[in-house]
C-alpha positions in Angstrom: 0.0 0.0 0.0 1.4 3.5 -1.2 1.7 7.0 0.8 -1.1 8.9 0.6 -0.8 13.0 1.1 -1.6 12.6 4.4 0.1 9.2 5.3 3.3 11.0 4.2 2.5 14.3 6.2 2.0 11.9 9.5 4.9 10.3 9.0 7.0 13.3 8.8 5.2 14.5 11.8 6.0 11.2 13.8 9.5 11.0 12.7 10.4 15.0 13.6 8.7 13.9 17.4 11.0 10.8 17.1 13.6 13.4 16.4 13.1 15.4 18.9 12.8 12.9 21.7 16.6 11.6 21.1 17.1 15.8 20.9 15.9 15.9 24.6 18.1 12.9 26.2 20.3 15.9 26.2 18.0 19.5 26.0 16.5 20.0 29.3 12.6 20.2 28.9 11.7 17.9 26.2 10.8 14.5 27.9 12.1 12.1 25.2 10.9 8.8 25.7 7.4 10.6 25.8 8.3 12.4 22.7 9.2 9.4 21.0 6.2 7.1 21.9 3.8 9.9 20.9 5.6 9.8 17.1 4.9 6.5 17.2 1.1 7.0 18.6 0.5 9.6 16.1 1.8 7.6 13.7 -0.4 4.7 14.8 -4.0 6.7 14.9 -3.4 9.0 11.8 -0.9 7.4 9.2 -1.3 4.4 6.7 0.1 1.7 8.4 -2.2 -0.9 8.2 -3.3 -3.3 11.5 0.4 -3.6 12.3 1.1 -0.6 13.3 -0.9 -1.3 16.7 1.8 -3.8 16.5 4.3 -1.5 16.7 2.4 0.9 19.1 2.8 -2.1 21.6 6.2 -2.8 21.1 6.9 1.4 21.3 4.4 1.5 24.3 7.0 -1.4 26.5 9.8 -0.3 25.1 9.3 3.6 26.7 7.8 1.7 29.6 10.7 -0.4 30.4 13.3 2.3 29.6 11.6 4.8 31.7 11.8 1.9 35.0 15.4 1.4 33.5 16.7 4.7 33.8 16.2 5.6 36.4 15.8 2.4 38.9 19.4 1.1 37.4 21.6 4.6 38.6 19.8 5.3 41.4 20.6 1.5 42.9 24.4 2.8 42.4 23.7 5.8 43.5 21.9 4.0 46.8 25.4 2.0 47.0 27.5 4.8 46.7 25.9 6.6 49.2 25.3 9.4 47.0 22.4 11.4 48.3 19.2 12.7 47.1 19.9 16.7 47.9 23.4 16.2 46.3 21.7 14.9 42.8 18.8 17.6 43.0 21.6 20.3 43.8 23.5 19.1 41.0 20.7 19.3 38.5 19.1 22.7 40.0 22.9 24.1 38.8 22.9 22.3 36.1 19.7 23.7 34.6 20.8 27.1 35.3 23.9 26.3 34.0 22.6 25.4 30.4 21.2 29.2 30.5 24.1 30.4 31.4 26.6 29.0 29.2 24.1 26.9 26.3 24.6 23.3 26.7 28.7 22.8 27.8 26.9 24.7 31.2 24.3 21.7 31.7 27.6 19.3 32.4 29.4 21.9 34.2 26.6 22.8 36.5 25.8 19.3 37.0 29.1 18.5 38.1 29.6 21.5 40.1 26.6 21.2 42.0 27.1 17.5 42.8 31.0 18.0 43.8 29.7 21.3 45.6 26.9 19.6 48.1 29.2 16.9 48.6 32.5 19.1 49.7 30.3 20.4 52.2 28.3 17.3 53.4 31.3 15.4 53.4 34.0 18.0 54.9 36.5 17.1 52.4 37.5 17.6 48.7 39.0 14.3 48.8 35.9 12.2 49.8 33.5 14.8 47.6 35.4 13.8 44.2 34.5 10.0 44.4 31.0 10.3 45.0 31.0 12.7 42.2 32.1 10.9 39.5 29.5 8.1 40.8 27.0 10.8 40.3 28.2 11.9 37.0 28.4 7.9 35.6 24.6 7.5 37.0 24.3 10.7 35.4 25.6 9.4 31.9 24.1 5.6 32.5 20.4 7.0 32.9 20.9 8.9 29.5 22.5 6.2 27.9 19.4 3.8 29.0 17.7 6.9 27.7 18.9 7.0 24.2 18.9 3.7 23.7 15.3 2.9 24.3 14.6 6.1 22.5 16.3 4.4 19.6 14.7 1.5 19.7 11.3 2.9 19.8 12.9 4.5 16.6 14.0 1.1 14.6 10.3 -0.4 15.2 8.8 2.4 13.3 11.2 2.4 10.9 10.5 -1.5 10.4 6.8 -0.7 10.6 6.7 1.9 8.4 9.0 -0.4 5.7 6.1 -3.1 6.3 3.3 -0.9 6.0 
């Protein structure tokens, strides 16, 4: 079955949320693992796909459900082991946020980091013991976007291989 007009527009719609939902692994704001489900919902209810693309809408819907668990039940267990805690993540991203306004994306890391190595220098009483837990923080950091991106990929490849099929 061929592209209609408006097969073609949905799927350019679907792929640019797709897009997007990688973009905001990284870009504070977007939530992408939402973003990249709804391309594939939009997709689903609108576009020319045919039955499977409730198929695919299935696979999509565990794949962001499962990554969303992932990401953030995997770091935080390290961070739990680590004994890394909760105010020193949240100061961390508070900085981090305010750091991507400050200095556009480079200031997201550098906040981050800061903010984490900051509340733990003071918890802790020592620069020595502060930069160990923050690197733990910055790898849980990197892991839960990793997880992310992956799943956000994923979600990708099965509308790709439903929209081939279609």
């Amino acid at each position: 079955m061929g592209l209609t007009e408006t097969g073609t527009a949905v799927s350019v719609v679907a792929a640019l949320a797709i897009l997007a939902g990688l973009a905001g692994v990284v870009v504070p704001g977007l939530p992408a693992l939402p973003l990249c489900w709804g391309g594939v919902l939009v997709w689903s209810l609108f576009g020319d796909a045919g039955t499977g693309r409730w198929l695919v809408l299935a696979a999509a819907t565990l794949v962001a459900v499962a990554g969303t668990v992932v990401k953030y039940a995997w770091p935080g267990r390290n961070l739990k082991r680590a004994g890394v805690p909760t105010t020193s993540l949240l100061a961390g991203a508070v900085l981090g946020l305010v750091g991507f306004f400050v200095i556009p994306v480079v200031g997201l890391v550098i906040g981050f980091v800061g903010g984490i190595f900051v509340m733990e220098r003071l918890r802790l009483g020592d620069t020595r013991l502060a930069w160990p837990a923050t690197k733990q923080a910055v790898a849980a950091a990197g892991l839960s976007m990793l997880v992310e991106f992956l799943s956000g990929m994923v979600i990708g490849a099965l509308w790709v291989a439903g929209l081939v099929m279609a």
